[in-house]
N, C-alpha and C positions, 0 to 999 in steps of 0.2 A: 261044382258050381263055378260058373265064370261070370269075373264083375269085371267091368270095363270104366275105368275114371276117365272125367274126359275133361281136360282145361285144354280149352281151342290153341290159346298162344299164351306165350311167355312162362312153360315151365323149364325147357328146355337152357340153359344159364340163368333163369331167373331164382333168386336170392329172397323174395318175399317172405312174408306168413302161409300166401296160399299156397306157393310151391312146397314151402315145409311141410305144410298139414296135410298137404296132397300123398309129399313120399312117407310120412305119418301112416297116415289111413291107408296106401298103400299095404306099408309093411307086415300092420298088425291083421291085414283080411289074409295076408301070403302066411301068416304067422298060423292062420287060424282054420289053413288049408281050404282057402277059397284060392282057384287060379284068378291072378291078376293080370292088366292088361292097363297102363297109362298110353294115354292117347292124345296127339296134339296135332297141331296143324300149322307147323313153323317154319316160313321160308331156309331161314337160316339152322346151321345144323347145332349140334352142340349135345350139352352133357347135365344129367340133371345135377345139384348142387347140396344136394344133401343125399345123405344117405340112404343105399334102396335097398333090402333083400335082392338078395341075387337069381330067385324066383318070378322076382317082376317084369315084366315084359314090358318096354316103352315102343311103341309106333309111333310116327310122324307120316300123318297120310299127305303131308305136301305134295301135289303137282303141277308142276310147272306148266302142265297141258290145262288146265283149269284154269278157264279166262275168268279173267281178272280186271277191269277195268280202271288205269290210275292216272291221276292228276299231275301235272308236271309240281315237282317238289321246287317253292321256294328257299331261297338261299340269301342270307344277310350275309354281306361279307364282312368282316371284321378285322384285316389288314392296312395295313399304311400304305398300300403302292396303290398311287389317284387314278392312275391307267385301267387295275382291275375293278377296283369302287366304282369308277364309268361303266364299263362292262359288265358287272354284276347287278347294276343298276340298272341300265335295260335289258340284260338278261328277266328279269324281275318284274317288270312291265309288264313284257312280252310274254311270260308266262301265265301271269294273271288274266291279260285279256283270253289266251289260250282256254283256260281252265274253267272261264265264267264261259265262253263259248261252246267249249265241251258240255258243259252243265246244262246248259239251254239244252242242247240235242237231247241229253239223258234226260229230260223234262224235270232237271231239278238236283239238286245233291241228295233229296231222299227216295228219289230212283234210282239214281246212281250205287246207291249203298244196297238197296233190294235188289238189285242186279248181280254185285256180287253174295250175296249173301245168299242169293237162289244158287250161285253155278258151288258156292264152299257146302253148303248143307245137301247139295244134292250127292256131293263127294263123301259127306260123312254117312249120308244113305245107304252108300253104296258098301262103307267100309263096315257098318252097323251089322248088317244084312249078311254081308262076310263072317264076322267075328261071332256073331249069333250070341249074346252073350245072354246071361239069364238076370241079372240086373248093368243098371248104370248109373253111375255117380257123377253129376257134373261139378265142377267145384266153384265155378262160377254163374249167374243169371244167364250171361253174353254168352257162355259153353251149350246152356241150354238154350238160346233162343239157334245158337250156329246149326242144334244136330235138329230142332223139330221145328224149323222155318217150311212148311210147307210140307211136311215130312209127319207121320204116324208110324207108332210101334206100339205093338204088345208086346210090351218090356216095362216092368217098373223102372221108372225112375227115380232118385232121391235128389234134391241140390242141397250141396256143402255151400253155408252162407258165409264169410269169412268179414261181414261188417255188421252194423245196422240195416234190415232187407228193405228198407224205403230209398236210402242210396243207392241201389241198383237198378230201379227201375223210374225213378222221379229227375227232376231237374235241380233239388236243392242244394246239389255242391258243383253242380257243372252246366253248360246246356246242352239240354238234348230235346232232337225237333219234337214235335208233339206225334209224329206217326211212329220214329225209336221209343219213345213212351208206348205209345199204343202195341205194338211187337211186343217188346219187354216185357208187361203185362200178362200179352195174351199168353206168352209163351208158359207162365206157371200154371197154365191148366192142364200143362202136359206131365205133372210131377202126380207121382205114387204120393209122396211126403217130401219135408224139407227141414234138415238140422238149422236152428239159429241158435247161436249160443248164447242167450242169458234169455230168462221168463220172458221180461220184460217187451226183447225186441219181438214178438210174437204179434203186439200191437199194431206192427207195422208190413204186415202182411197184405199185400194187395188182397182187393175181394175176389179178384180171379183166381187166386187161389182156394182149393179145393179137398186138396188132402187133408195128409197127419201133418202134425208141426212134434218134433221132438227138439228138446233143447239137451243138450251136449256142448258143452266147454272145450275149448281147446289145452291139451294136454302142456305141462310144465314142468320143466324138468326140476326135479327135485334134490336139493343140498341139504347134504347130513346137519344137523345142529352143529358140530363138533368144526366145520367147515365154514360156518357163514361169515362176512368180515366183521373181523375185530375194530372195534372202532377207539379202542384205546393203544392201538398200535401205534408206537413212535415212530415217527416218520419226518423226511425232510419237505415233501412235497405232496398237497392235498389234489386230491381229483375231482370232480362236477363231470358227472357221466351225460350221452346222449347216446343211444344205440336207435338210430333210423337210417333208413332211404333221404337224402340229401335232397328234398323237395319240400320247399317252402309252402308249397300251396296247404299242405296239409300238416307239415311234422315242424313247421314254423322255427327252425333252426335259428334263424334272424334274431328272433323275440330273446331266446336262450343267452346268443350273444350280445343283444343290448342290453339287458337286465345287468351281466355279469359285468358289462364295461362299467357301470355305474357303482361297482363295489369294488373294482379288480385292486387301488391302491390300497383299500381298509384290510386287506386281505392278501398280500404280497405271497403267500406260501401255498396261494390254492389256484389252482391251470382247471381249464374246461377243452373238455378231452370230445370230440367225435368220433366215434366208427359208423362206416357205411359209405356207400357210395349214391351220384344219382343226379340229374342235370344240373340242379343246383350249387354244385360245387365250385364253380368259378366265381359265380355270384355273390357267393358266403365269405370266400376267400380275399374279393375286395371289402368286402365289409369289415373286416377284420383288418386288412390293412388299413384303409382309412380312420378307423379307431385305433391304428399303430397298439395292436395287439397281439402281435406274428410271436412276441415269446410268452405267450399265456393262452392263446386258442387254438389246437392242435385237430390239423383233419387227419386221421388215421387210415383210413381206406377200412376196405370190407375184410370182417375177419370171422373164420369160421367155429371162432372157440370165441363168442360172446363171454358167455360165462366165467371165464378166464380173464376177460378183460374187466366184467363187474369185481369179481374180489378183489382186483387189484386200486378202486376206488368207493368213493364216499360217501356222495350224494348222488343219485338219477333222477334229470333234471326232462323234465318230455310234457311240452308245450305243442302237444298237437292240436290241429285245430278238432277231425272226427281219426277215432277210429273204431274197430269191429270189438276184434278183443285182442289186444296189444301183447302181443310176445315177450316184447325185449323188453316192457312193462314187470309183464309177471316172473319172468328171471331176474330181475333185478330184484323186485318183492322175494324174490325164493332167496337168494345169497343174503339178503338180511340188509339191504341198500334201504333207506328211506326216500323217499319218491315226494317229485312233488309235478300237478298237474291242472290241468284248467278242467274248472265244475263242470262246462259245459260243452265237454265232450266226453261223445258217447266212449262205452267200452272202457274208459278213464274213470267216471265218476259211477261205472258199474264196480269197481274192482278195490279202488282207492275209499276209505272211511277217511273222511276229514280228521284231525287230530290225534286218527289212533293206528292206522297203520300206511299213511303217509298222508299228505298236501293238499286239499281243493282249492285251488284261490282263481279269482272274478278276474285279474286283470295282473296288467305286469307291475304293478306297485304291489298287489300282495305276492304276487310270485317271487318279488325283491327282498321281501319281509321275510316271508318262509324260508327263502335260500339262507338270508343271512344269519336269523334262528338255529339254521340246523350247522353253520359252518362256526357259530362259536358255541355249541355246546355239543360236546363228546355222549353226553349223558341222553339228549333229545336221539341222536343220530341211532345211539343204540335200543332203546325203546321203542323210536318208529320201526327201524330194521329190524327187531326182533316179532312182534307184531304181526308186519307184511308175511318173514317166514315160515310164519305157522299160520296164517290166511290162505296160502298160496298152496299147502299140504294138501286141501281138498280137490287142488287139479292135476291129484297127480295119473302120471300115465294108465295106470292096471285099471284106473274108475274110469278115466275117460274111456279106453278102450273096451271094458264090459258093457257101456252104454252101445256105442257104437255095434257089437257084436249083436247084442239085443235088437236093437233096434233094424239090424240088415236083416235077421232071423225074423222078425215080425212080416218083414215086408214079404220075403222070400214064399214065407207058409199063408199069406193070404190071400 
């Protein structure tokens, strides 16, 4: 039996959850002697970032012959020489007027977008058709609308949802026109079924959807008892973790840092530690200067052994604004971290029990309170953190993946 996973773009270097759970569900269908086949469509070339079986076969049907219609890319300059600030400056112009003109001809920026999205799905047609596969797994909405824009298969389909499934197809964290809504939508008619992971988000299923809804957790890697951090370990110097993607709009790094400036002198022995990478980084890093806090808030860059860098600290501090169901959340709950988080975000206040195995707070004066709760008592730190890693045992791999297995055998014999 051949399954074909198919995330359009960004698996290829990309560092995410979806990319992980992607080479995840990979490995354990390769594990379970189903031929596998990840499938992307990346200009750019590259290497996947987590680990694969060495049975998985990755494609990139990019080509170059596949027109493509593109917008001239604006450019802010951000240099001191007056001479190029002029020049980039009607550069700038001149490309706008270019772009709203171009726009006009393609009767619109949402024909401009159906135009490529006919000549990419007609490509994934063509590769589908090739690969003949006997299911397919998309891991995102935008993967499923790329391969069935205009496009039919008798092929089951399943979509891996890796958030909340109303963010994928609604305008409530971004905009998107009202015809990308209307596509979006329609495209769930084309699914056999679709994993969401928690009961709850099942609510949230467009009415065009038609299938099975099975819920399945995303898998978390699991710390022996014997392993988890010690939180009466002597130390000279305290850690306040964050493990995200450097993008304010959503994982709110900002918040993290201003909370912490407002305590950092009551508390001289405790630094706020980032890992991860992600635009926002320069941004973050004046903020930090400007609160002249360059020897207490540390950006680390992206690193491949999380886990390693949670026992090595104290508190996991993750003020996001939404997410699906948080990764670097639930390793931290697994090594025995106490966590603290905002109520009203999803995946967060699915995962996190207020008071008992880590944080909900309303606003950054309780997130202030909680922080500083948990940084002078040794005894709260271990109780939460013990808690979280025996919460966190239920997601562990062998359950998430007998779901998974289940539920591809369901699909497969119906």
């Amino acid at each position: 039996m051949k399954i074909v996973i198919i995330q359009h773009s960004g698996f290829l270097n990309g560092t995410g959850g979806t990319e992980k759970i992607c080479c995840f569900l990979s490995n354990i269908l390769s594990k379970n002697n189903f031929e596998v086949e990840i499938a992307t469509n990346q200009e750019s070339g590259g290497n996947p970032m987590f680990q694969l079986d060495e049975k998985v076969k990755i494609t990139n049907i990019f080509d170059k012959n596949v027109p493509q219609k593109k917008l001239l890319e604006l450019y802010n300059y951000r240099g001191k020489n007056p001479f190029l600030w002029i020049y980039y400056k009607i550069q700038k112009k001149y490309y706008k007027v270019y772009n709203k003109n171009f726009l006009k001809k393609m009767n619109g920026i949402d024909e401009f977008n159906k135009f490529n999205l006919h000549q990419r799905s007609q490509a994934w047609k063509d590769y589908i058709v090739k690969s003949n596969p006997n299911l397919i797994i998309t891991m995102t909405i935008n993967s499923l609308l790329e391969i069935t824009f205009e496009n039919e298969y008798n092929i089951p389909i399943i979509n891996s949802v890796n958030g909340r499934p109303d963010y994928d197809y609604s305008d409530i964290l971004w905009y998107r026109s009202k015809i990308d809504i209307e596509l979006l939508r329609d495209s769930y008619k084309n699914l056999s079924a679709i994993q969401v992971l928690f009961d709850s988000y099942k609510n949230y299923l467009p009415n065009t959807f038609k299938g099975k809804s099975y819920t399945i957790p995303n898998p978390v890697f699991q710390i022996d008892d014997s392993e988890i951090v010690n939180h009466y370990k002597e130390k000279e110097r305290f850690k306040i973790l964050n493990v995200a993607s450097l993008v304010t709009s959503c994982k709110q790094q900002d918040v993290a840092i201003r909370v912490f400036s407002k305590i950092v002198d009551k508390y001289p022995t405790w630094d706020l530690h980032f890992w991860g990478i992600g635009d926002d980084l320069e941004a973050l890093q004046n903020q930090v200067k400007q609160l002249k806090l360059e020897d207490r808030v540390f950006f680390n860059g992206f690193t491949k052994k999380p886990i390693d860098k949670m026992k090595e600290s104290d508190v996991f501090i993750f003020p996001s604004k939404y997410e699906g169901f948080p990764l670097a959340l639930t390793e931290a709950m697994s090594v025995g971290l106490p966590s603290i988080g905002f109520q009203t975000c999803s995946g967060v206040n699915e995962l996190i029990e207020n008071n008992v195995n880590g944080f909900l707070v309303n606003n950054e004066r309780e997130l202030q309170e909680s922080l500083e709760n948990l940084i002078v008592s040794k005894d709260l730190r271990k109780q939460i953190g013990a808690n979280a890693h025996q919460m966190i045992k239920k997601f562990n791999e062998n359950n998430v993946s007998g779901k998974w297995i289940d539920v591809i055998n369901q699909i497969l014999t119906s």
